[in-house]
C-alpha positions as CSV (number, residue, x, y, z in Angstrom):
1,X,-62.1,-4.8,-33.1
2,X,-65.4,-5.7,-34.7
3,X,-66.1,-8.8,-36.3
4,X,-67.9,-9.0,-39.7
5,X,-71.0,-10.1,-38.5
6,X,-71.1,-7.2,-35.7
7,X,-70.5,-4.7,-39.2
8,X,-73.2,-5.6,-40.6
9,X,-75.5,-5.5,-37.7
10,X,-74.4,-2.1,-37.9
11,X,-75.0,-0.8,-41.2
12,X,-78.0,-2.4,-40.9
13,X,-79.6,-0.9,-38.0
14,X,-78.0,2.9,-39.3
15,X,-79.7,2.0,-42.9
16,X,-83.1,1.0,-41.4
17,X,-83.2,3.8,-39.1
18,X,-85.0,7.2,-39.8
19,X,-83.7,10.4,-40.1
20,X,-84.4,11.2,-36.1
21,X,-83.4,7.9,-35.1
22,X,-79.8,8.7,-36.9
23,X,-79.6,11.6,-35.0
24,X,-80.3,9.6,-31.7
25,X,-77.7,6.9,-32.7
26,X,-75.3,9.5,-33.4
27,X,-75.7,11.6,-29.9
28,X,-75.6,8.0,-27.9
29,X,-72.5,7.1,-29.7
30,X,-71.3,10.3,-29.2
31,X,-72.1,10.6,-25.4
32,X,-70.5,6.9,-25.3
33,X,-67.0,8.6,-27.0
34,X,-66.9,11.3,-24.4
35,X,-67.4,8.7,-21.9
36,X,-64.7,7.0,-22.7
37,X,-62.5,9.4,-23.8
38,X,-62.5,10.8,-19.7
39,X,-61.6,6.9,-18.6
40,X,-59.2,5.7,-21.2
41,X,-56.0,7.2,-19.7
42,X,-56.7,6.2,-16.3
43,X,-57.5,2.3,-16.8
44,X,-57.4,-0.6,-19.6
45,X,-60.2,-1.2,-21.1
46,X,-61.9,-4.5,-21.0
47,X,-63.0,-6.5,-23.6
48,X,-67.1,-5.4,-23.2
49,X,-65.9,-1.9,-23.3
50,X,-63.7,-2.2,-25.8
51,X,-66.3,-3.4,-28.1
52,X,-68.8,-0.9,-27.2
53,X,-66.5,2.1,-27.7
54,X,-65.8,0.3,-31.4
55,X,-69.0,0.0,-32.0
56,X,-69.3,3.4,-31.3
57,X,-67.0,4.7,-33.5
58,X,-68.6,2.4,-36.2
59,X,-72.4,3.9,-35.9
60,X,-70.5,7.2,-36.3
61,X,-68.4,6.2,-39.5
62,X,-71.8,5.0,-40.9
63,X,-73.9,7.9,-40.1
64,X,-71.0,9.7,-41.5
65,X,-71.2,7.8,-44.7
66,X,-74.6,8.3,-45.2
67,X,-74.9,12.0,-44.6
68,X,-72.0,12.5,-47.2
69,X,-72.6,9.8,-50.2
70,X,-69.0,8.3,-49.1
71,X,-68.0,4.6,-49.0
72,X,-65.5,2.2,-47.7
73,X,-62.7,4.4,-48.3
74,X,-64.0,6.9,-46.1
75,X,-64.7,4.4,-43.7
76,X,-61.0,3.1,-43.4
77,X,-59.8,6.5,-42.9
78,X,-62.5,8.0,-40.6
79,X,-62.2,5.0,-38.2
80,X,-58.7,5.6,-36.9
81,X,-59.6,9.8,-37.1
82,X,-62.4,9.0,-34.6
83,X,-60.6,6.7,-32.3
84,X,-57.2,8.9,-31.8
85,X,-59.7,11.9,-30.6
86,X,-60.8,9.2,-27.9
87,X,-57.3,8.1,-27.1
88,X,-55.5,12.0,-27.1
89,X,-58.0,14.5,-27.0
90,X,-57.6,18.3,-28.0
């Protein structure tokens, strides 16, 4: 899990970023998803890779947000979407 400070470093870097550099943070954190999503059933994850998948998952919550005017209610509920299609993909 993320601490506060490591939120903010977040939402900072996706509101300074351009539009392409949004789409590059998204396909990264994307790529970084799938990568995990292939390894996660086979072995524990360690605390480095923990936070990097979370981190993950919170550059794509953000991007989210910002593409569709939401907030921190979207947030909340798109967090735990994102991170069950990692731990049981379709």
């Amino acid at each position: 899990m993320l601490n506060g400070t490591e939120h903010k470093i977040i939402e900072l870097i996706v509101k300074q970023a351009a539009l392409g550099e949004r789409e590059s943070l998204k396909k990264e954190a994307e790529e970084t998803l799938s990568r995990y999503a292939a390894i996660v059933n086979f072995k524990y994850l360690d605390s480095n890779e923990e936070n990097e998948l979370n981190s993950a998952v919170e550059i794509l919550v953000r991007i989210e947000c910002l593409e569709k005017g939401k907030g921190w209610w979207y947030r909340a509920k798109r967090r735990p979407q994102i991170m069950k299609s990692v731990f049981y993909p379709v």
